[in-house]
C-alpha positions as CSV (number, residue, x, y, z in Angstrom):
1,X,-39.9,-59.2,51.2
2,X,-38.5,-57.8,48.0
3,X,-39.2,-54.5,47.0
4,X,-40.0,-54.4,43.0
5,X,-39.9,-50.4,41.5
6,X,-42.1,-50.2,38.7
7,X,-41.8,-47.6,36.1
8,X,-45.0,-46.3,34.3
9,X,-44.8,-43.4,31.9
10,X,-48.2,-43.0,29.9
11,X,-51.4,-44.6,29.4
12,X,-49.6,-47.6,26.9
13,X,-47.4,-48.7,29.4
14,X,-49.8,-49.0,32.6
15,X,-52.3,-50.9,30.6
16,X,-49.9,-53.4,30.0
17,X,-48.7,-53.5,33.2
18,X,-51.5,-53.7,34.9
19,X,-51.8,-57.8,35.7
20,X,-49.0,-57.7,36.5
21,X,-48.8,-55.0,38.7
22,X,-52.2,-56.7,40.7
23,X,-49.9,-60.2,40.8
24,X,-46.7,-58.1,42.8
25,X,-49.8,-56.7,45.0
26,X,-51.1,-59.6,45.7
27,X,-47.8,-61.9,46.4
28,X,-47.2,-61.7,50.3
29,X,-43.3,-61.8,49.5
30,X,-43.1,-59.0,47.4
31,X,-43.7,-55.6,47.7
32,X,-44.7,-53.1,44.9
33,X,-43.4,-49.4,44.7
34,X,-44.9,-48.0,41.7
35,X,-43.3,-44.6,40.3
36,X,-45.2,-42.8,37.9
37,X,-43.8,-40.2,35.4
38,X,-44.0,-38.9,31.7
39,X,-47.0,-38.4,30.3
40,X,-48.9,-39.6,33.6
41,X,-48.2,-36.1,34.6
42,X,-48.5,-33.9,31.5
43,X,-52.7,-32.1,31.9
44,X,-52.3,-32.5,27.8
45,X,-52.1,-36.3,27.8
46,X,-54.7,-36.2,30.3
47,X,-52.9,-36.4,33.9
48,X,-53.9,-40.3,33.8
49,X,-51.8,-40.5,37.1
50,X,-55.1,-40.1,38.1
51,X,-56.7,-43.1,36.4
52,X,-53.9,-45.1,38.1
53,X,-54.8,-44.4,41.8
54,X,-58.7,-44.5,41.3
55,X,-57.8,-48.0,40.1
56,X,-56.3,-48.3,43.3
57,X,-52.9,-48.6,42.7
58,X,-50.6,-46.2,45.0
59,X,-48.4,-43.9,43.1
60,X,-45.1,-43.9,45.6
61,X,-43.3,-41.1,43.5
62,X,-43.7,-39.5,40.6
63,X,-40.9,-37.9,38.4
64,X,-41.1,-34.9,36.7
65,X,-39.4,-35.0,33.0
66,X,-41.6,-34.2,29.9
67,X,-40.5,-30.2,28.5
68,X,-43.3,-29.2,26.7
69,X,-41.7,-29.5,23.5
70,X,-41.8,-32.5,21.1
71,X,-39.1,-31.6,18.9
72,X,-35.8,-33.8,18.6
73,X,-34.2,-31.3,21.3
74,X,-36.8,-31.4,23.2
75,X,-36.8,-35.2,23.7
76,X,-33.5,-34.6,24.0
77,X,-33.9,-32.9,26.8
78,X,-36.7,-34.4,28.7
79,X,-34.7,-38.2,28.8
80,X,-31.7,-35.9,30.5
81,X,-34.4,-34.9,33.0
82,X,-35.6,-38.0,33.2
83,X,-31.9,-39.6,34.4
84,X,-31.9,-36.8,36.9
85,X,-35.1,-37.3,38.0
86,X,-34.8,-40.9,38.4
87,X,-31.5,-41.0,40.1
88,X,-32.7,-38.9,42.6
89,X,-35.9,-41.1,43.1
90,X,-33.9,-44.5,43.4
91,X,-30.8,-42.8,45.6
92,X,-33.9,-42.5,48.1
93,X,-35.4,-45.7,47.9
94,X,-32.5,-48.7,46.6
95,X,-35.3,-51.2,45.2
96,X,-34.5,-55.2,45.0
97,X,-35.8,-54.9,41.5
98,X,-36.2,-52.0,38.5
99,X,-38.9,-53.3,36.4
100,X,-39.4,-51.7,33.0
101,X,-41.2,-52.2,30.0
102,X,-41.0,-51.4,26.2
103,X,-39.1,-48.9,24.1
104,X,-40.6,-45.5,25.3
105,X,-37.5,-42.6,25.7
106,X,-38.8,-41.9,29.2
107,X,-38.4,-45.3,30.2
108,X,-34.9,-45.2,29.1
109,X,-34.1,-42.4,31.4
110,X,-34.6,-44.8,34.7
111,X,-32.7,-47.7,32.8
112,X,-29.9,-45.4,32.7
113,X,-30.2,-43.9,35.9
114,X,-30.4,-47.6,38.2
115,X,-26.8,-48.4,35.6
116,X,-24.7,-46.8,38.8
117,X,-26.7,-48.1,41.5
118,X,-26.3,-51.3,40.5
119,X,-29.9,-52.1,40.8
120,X,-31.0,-55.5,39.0
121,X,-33.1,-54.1,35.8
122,X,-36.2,-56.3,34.7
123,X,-37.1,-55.5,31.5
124,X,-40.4,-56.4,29.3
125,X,-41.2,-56.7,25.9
126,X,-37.4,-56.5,24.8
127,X,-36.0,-58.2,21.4
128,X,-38.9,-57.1,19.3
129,X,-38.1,-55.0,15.7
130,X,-40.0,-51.5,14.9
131,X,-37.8,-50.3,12.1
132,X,-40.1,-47.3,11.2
133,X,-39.5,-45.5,14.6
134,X,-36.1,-44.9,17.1
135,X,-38.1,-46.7,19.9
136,X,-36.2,-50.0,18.0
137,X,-32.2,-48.8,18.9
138,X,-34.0,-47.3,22.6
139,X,-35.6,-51.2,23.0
140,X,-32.0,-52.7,22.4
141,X,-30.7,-50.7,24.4
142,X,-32.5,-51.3,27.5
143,X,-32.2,-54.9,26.8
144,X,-28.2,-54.4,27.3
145,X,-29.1,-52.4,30.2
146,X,-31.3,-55.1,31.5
147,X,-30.5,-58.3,33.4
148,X,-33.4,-60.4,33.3
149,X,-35.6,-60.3,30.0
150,X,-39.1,-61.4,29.3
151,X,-40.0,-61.7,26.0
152,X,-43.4,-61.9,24.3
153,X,-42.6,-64.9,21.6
154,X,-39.4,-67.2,21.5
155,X,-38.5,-65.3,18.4
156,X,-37.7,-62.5,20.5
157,X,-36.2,-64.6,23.0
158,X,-33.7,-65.6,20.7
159,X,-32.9,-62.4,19.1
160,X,-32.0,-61.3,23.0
161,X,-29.6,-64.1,23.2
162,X,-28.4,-63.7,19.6
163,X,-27.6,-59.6,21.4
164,X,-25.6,-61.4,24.0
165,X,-27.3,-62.2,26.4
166,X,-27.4,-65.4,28.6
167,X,-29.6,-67.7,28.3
168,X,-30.8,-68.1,31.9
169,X,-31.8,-64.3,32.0
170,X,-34.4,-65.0,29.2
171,X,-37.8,-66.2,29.8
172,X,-40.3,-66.1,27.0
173,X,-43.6,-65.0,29.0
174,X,-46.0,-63.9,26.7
175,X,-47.2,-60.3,26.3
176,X,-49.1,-59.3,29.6
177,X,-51.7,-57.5,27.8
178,X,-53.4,-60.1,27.5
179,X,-53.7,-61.4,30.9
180,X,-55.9,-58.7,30.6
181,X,-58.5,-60.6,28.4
182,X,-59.3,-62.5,31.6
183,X,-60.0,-59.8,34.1
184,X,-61.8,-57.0,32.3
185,X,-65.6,-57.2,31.4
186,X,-65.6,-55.8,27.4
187,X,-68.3,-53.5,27.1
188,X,-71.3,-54.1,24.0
189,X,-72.5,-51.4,21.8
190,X,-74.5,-49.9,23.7
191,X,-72.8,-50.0,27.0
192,X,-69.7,-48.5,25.3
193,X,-71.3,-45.4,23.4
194,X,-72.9,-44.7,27.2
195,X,-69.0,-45.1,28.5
196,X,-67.6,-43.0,26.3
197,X,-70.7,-40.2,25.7
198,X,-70.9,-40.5,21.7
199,X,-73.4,-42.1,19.1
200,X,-70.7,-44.3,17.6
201,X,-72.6,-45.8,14.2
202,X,-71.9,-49.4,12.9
203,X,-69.4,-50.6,11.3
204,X,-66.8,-48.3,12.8
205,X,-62.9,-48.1,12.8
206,X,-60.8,-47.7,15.5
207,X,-57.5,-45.5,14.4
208,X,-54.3,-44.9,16.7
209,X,-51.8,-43.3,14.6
210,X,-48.4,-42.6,15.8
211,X,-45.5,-40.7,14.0
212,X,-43.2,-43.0,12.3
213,X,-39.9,-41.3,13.5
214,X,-37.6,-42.6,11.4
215,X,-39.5,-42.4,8.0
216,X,-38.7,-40.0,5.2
217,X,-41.6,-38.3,5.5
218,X,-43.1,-35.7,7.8
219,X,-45.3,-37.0,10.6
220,X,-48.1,-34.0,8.7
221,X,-47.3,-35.2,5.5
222,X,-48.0,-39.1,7.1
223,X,-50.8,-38.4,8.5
224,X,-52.7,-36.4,5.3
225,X,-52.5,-39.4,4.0
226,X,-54.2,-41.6,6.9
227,X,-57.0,-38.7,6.7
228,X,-57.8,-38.4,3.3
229,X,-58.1,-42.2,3.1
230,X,-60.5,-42.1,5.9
231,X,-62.0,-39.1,4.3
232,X,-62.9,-40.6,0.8
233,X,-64.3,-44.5,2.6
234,X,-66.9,-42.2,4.1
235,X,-67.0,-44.5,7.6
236,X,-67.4,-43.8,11.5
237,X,-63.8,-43.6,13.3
238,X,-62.9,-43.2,16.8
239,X,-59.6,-42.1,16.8
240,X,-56.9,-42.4,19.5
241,X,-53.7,-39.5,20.3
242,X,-50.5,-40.5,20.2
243,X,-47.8,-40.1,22.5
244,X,-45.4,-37.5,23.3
245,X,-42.7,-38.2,20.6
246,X,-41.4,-36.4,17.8
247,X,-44.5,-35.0,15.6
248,X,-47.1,-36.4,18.3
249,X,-48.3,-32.5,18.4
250,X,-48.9,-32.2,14.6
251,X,-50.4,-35.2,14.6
252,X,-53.4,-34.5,17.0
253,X,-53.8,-31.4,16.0
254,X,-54.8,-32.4,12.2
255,X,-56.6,-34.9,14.3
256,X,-58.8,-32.5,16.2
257,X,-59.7,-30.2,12.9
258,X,-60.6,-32.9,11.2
259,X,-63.2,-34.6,13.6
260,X,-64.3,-31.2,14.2
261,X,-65.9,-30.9,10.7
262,X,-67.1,-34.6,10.9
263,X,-70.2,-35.7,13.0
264,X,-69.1,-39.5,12.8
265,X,-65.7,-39.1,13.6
266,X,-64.4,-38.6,16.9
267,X,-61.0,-38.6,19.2
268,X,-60.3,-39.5,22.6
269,X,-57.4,-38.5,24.5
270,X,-57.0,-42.0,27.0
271,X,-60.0,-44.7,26.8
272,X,-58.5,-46.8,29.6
273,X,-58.3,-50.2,29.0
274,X,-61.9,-51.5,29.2
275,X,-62.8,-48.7,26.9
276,X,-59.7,-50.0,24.4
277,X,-60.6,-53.6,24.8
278,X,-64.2,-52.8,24.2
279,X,-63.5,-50.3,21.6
280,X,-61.5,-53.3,19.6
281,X,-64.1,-55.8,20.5
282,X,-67.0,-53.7,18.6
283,X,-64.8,-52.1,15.7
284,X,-65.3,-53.0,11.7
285,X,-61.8,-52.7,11.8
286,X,-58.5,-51.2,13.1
287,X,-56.7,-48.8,11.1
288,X,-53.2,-47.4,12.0
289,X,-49.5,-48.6,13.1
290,X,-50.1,-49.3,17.2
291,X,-48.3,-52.3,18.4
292,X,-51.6,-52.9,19.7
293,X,-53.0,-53.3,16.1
294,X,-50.0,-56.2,16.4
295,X,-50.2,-57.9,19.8
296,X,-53.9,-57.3,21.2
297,X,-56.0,-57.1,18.1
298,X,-55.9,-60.9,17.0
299,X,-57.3,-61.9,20.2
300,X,-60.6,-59.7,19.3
301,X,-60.5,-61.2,15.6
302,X,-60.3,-57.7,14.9
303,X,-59.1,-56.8,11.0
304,X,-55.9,-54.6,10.9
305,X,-54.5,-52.3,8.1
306,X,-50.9,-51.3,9.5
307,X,-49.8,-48.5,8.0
308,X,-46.1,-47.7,6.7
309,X,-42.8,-49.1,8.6
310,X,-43.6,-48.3,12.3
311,X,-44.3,-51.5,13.3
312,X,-41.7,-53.7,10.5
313,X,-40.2,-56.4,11.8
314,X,-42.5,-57.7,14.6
315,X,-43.9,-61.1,14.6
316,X,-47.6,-60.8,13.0
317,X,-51.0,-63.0,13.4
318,X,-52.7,-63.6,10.0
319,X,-55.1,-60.7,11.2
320,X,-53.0,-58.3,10.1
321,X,-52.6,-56.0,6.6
322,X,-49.9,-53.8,5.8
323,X,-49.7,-51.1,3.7
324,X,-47.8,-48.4,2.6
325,X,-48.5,-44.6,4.1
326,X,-50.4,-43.9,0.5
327,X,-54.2,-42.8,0.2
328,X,-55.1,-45.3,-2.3
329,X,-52.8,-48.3,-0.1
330,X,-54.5,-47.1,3.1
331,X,-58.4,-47.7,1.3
332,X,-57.3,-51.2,-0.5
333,X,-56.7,-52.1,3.0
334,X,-59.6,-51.0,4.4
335,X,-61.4,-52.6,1.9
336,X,-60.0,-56.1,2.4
337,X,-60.4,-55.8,6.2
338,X,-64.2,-55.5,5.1
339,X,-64.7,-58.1,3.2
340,X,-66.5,-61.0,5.1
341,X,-64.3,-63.3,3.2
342,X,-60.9,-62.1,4.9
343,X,-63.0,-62.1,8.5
344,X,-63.6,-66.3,7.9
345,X,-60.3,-66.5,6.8
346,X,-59.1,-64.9,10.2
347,X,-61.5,-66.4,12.5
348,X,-60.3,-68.6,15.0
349,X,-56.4,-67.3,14.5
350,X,-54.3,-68.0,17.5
351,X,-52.3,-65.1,18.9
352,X,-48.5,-65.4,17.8
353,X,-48.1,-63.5,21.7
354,X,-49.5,-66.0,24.2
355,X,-52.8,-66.9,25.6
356,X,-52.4,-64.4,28.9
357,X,-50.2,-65.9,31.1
358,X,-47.3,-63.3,31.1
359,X,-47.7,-62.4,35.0
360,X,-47.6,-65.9,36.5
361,X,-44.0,-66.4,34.6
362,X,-43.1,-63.3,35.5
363,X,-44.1,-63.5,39.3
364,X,-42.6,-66.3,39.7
365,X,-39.1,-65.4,38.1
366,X,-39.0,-62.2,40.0
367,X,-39.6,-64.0,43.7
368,X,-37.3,-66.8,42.7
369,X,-34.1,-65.3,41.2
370,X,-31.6,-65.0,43.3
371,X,-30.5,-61.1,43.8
372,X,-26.5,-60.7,44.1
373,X,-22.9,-60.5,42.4
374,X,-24.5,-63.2,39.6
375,X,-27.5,-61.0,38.5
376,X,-25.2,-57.8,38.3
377,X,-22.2,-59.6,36.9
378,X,-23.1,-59.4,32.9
379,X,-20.9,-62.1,30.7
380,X,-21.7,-61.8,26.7
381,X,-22.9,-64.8,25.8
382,X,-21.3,-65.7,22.4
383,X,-23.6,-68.7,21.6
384,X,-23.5,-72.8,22.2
């Protein structure tokens, strides 16, 4: 029986996770210890450690990190938490396996701390390219901290090799988000405005706008922009928070003022995935710079104006628009995504990120690979 540790820190991650997490559950040979921290536990991203045991997951620990502060120092501060906090939790329980996913600054913090224990590190979604934000040098460097990969396309596959890494640690899974497709029941119109308790008008846009940290300009001057475009094409939105990150807090609150003085606009703080999926499924359009805008959305057919450099550099389905963070950018993209023309030109794309397969390939490579001085042992791989 191996014991796999999985690390969740916020609503993004857990939705992701969560085939796979029902696939370690439901192999007899492994066993799964999931250890919840981050945003999970902050009241102002909505405590959704909660969400995760009422879908009857068990929370084994949870790790206390976020300062209530989303300033450089105060990231800053919470990943140094964070390696505390870990290292305590995995000097207790000395898992076969560290599973992590993504490019989030909490999830660093375990990477780092499982480094001394010598813990094989299993890591998701690595080799992918978001130049707008730091997530892209916090991704890279997880992947160096990692010893088994698995990537969402072969194009990130070989970029992880190109880093270094061996060949045999690299398996190109697909992104497990869309395992997800399979499982969850999407929710129509009227179904969905019951769910989530508001008149939502057709069309509509779905918006998840997140800071782009590495951008010249200020997440407040950013995201004027975003609103005023929305402002002037006069249309329903539902829009999503973003995370804890530098300039998360001035984005949602320019979020909340201006839904408050619009009857068709709205914000949630965490839909949940069925909600998200549904959301997506029933949308006009999507309007922001969310990886999921990039991975999930070209499953739904769904129409996607990305916004500024956030997401630059990531492989791309034909779904997808991108424009700059400028008023009149952010409407010409919104009016392409309308036009019925680019929706037949879209329909019937195929997802550059797999057809939701992700957990059986990565099942299989976590029961099968054998745990010892081979895993640990790193040797830069310099190419044929």
């Amino acid at each position: 029986m191996r014991t796999i540790t999985v690390v969740t820190v916020g609503r993004s991650d857990f939705g992701i996770y969560r085939p796979v997490l029902r696939a370690i559950q439901e192999a007899p040979d492994l066993s799964l210890r999931l250890v919840a921290s981050g945003m999970h536990l902050a009241p102002e991203f909505g405590h959704t450690v909660d969400a995760i045991e009422a879908e009857g997951f068990e929370v084994a620990e949870r790790v206390e990190m976020l300062v209530s502060s989303d300033t450089p120092e105060g990231v800053a501060k919470s990943i140094g938490l964070g390696v505390i906090g870990f290292s305590q939790s995995l000097a207790r329980s000395r898992p076969d396996v560290l599973l992590v996913l993504g490019d989030r600054f909490e999830m660093y913090a375990a990477a780092i701390a499982a480094l001394p224990f010598r813990i094989p590190i299993a890591h998701i979604h690595g080799g992918e390219v978001t130049e707008g934000a730091i997530d892209d040098a916090i991704r890279h460097s997880i992947t160096k901290l990692s010893h088994l990969h698995f990537t969402s396309t072969q194009a990130y596959a070989d970029r992880i090799i190109r880093m270094g890494e061996e060949p045999w640690r690299v398996s190109v899974s697909g992104a497990p988000s869309l395992d997800n497709l399979a499982e969850i029941e999407v929710l129509g119109p009227e179904a969905l405005q019951a769910s989530l308790g508001m008149h939502l008008e057709q069309p509509f846009v779905l918006a998840t706008y997140h800071p782009a940290t590495l951008e010249n300009q200020s997440a407040r001057a950013q995201m004027d922009e975003v609103i005023a475009a929305v402002a002037e094409r006069d249309m329903p939105v539902v829009f999503t928070m973003p995370n804890a990150e530098p300039g998360g807090r001035e984005v949602s609150e320019l979020i909340r003022a201006f839904t408050g003085g619009h009857e068709r606009v709205f914000y949630v703080e965490n839909l949940g995935t069925q909600a998200y999926f549904s959301v997506m499924a029933n949308a006009a359009l999507m309007l922001g710079n969310s990886s999921s805008g990039i991975i999930e959305a070209c499953s739904f057919g769904l129409p996607v104006v990305n916004i500024g450099t956030r997401q630059q550099g990531r492989v791309r389905g034909s779904n997808v628009i991108d424009v700059a963070c400028e008023r009149a950018a952010i409407i010409a993209g919104i009016n392409q995504a309308l036009d019925p023309a680019f929706r037949r030109q879209i329909e019937g794309s195929i997802n550059p990120y797999g057809g939701g397969e992700a957990s059986k390939v990565i099942i299989g490579r976590l029961k099968g690979v054998e745990l010892g001085a081979q895993l640990i042992t790193k040797r830069f791989h310099d190419g044929a």
